[in-house]
MDAnalysis code that builds the backbone (N, CA, C; Angstrom):
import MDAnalysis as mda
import numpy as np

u = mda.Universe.empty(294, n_residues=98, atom_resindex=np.repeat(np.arange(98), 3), trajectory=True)
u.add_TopologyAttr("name", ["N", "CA", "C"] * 98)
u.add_TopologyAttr("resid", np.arange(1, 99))
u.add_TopologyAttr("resname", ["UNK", "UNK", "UNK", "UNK", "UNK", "UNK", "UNK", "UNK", "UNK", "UNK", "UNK", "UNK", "UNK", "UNK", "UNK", "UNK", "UNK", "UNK", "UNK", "UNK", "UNK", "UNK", "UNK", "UNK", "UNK", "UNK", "UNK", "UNK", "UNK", "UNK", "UNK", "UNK", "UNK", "UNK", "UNK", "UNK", "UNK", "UNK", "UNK", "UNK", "UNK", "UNK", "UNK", "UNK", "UNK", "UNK", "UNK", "UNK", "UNK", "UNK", "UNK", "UNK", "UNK", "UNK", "UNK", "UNK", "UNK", "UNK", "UNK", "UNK", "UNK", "UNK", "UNK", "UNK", "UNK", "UNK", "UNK", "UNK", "UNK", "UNK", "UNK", "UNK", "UNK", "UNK", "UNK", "UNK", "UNK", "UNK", "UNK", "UNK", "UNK", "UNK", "UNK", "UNK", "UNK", "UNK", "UNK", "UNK", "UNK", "UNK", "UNK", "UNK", "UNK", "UNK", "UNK", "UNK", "UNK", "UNK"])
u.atoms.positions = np.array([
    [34.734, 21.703, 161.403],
    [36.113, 21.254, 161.327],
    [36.175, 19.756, 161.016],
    [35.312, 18.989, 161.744],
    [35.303, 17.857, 161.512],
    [34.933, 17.310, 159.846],
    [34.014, 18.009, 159.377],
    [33.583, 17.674, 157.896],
    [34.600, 18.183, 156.885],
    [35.551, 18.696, 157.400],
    [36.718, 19.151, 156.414],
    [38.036, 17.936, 156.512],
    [37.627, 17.946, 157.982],
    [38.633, 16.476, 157.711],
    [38.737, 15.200, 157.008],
    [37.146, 14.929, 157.218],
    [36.553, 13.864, 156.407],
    [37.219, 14.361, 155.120],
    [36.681, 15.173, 154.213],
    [36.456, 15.173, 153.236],
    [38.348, 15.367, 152.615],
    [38.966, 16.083, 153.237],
    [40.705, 16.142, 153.310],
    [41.179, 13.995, 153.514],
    [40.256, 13.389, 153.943],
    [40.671, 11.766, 154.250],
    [40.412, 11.391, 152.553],
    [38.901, 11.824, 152.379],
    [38.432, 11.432, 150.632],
    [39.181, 11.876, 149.892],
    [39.859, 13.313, 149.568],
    [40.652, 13.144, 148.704],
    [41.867, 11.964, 148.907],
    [42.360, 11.084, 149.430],
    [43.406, 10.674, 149.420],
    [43.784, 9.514, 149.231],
    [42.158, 8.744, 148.876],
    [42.014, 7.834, 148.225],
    [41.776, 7.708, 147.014],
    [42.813, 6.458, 146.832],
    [43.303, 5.971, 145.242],
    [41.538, 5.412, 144.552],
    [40.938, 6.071, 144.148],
    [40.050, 5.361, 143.104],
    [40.332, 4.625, 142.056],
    [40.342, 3.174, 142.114],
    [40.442, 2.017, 140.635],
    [39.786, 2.686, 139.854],
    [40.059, 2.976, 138.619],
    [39.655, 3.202, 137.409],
    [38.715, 2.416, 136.297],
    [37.800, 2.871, 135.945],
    [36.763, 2.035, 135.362],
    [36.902, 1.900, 133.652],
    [36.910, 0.882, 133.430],
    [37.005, 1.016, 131.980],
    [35.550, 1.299, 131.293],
    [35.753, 1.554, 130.221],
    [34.660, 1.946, 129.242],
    [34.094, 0.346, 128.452],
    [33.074, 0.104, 128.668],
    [32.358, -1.208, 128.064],
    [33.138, -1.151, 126.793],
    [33.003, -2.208, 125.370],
    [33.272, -2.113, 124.177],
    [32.029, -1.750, 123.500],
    [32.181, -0.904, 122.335],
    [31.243, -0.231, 121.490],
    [30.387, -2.061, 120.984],
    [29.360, -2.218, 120.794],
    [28.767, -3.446, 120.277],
    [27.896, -2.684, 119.185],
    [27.802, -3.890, 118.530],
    [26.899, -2.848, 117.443],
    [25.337, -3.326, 117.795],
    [24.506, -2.490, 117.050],
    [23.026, -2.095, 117.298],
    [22.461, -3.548, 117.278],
    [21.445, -3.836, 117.888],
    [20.665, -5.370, 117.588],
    [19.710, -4.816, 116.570],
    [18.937, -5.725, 115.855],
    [17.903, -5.166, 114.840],
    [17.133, -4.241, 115.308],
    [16.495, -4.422, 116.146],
    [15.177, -3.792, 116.641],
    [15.679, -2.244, 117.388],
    [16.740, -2.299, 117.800],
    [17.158, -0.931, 117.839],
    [17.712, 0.002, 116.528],
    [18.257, -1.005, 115.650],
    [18.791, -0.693, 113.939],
    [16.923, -0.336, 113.095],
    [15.881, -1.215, 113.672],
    [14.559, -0.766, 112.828],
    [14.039, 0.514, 114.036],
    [14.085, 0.714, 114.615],
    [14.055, 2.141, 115.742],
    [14.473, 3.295, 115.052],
    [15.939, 3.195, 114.859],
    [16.851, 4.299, 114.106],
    [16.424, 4.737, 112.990],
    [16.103, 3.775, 112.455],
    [15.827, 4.122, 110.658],
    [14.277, 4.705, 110.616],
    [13.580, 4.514, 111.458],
    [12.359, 4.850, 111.532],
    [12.421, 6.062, 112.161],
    [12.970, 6.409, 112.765],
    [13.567, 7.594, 113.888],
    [13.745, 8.987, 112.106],
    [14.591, 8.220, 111.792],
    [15.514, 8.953, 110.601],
    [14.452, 9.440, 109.677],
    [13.171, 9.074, 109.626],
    [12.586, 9.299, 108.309],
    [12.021, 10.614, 108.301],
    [11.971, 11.423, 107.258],
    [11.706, 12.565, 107.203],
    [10.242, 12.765, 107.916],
    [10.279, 14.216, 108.697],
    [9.288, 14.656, 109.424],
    [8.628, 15.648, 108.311],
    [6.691, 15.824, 108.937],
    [5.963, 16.773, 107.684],
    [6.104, 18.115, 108.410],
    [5.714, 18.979, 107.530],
    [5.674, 20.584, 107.363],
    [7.143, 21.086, 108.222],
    [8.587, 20.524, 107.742],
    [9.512, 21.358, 107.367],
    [10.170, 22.873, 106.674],
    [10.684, 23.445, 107.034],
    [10.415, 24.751, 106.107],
    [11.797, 23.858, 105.784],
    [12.436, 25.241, 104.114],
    [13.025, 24.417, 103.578],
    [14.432, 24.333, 104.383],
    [14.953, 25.531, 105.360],
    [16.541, 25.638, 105.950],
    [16.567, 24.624, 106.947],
    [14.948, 24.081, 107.945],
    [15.181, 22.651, 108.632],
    [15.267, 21.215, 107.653],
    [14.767, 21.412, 106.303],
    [15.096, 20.405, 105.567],
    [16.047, 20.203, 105.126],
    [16.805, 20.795, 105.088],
    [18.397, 20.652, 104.784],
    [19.471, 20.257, 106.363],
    [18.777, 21.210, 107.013],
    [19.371, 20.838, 108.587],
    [19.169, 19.252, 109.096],
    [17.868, 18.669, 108.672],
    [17.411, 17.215, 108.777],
    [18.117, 16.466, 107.835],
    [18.159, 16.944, 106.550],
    [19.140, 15.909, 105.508],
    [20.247, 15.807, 106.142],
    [21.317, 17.145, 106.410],
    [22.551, 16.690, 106.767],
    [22.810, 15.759, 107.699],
    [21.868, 16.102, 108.912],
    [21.814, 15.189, 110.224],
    [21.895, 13.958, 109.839],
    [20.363, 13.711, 109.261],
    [20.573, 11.901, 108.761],
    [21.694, 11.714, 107.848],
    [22.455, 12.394, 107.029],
    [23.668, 11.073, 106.282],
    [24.723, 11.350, 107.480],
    [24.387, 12.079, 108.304],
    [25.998, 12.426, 108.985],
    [25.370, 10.903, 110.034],
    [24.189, 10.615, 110.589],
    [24.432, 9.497, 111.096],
    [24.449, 8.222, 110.460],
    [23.703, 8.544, 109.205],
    [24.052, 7.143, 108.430],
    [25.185, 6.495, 107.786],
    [25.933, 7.775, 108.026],
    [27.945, 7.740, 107.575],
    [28.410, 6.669, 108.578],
    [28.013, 7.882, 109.824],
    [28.674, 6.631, 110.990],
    [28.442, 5.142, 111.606],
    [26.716, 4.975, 110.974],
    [25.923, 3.822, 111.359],
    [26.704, 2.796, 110.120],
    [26.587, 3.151, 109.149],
    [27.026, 1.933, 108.065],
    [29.146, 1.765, 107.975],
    [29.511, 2.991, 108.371],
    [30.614, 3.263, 108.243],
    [31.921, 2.826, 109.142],
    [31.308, 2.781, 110.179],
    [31.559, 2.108, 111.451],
    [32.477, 3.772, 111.922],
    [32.127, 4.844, 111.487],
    [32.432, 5.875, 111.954],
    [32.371, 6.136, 113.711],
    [33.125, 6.820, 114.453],
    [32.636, 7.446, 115.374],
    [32.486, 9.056, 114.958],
    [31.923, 9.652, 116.096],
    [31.651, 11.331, 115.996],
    [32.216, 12.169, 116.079],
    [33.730, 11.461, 116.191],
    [35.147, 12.801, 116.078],
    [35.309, 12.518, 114.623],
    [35.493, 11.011, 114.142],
    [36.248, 10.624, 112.800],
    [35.149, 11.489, 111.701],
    [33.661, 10.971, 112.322],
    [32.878, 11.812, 110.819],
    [33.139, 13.383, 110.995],
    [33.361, 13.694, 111.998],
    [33.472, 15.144, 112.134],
    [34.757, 15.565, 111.482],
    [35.690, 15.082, 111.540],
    [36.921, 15.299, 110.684],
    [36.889, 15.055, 109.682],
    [36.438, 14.152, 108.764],
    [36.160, 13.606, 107.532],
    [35.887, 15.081, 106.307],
    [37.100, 14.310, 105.736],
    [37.269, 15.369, 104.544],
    [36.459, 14.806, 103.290],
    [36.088, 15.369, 102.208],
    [35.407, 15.190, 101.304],
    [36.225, 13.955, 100.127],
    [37.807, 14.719, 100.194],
    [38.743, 14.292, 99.784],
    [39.004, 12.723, 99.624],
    [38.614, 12.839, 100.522],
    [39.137, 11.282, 101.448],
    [38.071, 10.166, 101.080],
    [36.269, 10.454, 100.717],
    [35.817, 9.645, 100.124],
    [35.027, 9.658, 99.051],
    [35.742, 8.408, 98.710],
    [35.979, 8.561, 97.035],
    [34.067, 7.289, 96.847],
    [33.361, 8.088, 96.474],
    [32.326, 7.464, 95.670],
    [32.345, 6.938, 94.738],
    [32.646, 6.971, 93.395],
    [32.985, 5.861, 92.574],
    [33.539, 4.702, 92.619],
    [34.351, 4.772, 93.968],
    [34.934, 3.424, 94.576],
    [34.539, 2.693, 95.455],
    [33.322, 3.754, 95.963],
    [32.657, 3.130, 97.828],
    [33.990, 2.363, 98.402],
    [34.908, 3.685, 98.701],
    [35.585, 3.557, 99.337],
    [36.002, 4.881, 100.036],
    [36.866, 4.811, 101.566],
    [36.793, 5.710, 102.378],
    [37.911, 5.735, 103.169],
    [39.041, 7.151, 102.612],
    [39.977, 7.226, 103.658],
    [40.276, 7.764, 104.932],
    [39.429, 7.379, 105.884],
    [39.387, 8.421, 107.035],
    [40.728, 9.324, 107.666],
    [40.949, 10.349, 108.006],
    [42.163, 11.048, 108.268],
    [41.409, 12.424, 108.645],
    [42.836, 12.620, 109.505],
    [42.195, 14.336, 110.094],
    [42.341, 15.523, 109.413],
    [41.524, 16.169, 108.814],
    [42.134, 17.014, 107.894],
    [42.750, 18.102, 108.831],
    [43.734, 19.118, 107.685],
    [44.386, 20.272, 108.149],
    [43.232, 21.420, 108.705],
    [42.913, 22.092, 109.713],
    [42.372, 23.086, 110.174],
    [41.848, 24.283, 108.753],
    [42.848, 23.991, 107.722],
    [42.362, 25.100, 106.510],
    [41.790, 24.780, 105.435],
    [42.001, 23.029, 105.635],
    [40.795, 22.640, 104.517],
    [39.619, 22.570, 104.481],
    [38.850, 22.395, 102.978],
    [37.137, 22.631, 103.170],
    [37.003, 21.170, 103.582],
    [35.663, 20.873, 104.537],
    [35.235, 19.712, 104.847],
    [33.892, 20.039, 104.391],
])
């Protein structure tokens, strides 16, 4: 009885809320980590070599892009335009191809 009370006291305190640090970007030596991280691995068959390609541009989208992992995940094809190296990020509709 007693440990129910306690714990009936804990809910009823107000917990301050913690903020989330700010995103900083990579220092070199974690940026030469990554890229070394990224480089293709040997004796791939060919459906993990494609599974490994996509992986690396999907993080090198977000590393150079200043993407996060909802925005590249939404990212429509539409939206960036290569001949311009330029990039409109937006959420696409649920029925378009990404």
């Amino acid at each position: 009885m007693l440990r129910l009370c306690v714990f009936a006291r804990a809910l009823l305190i107000v917990w301050p809320r913690l903020r989330k640090p700010a995103p900083h970007a990579l220092a070199h030596a974690e940026l030469r980590r990554l890229l070394k991280t990224l480089e293709e691995p040997d004796e791939l068959t060919e459906l993990q070599r494609w599974v490994w390609a996509r992986n690396r541009r999907a993080v090198l989208l977000m590393l150079f892009a200043g993407l996060r992992i909802s925005e590249a995940a939404a990212l429509c094809w539409r939206e960036v335009g290569l001949a311009l190296s330029a990039m409109r990020p937006k959420v696409c509709e649920p029925t378009t191809q990404r």
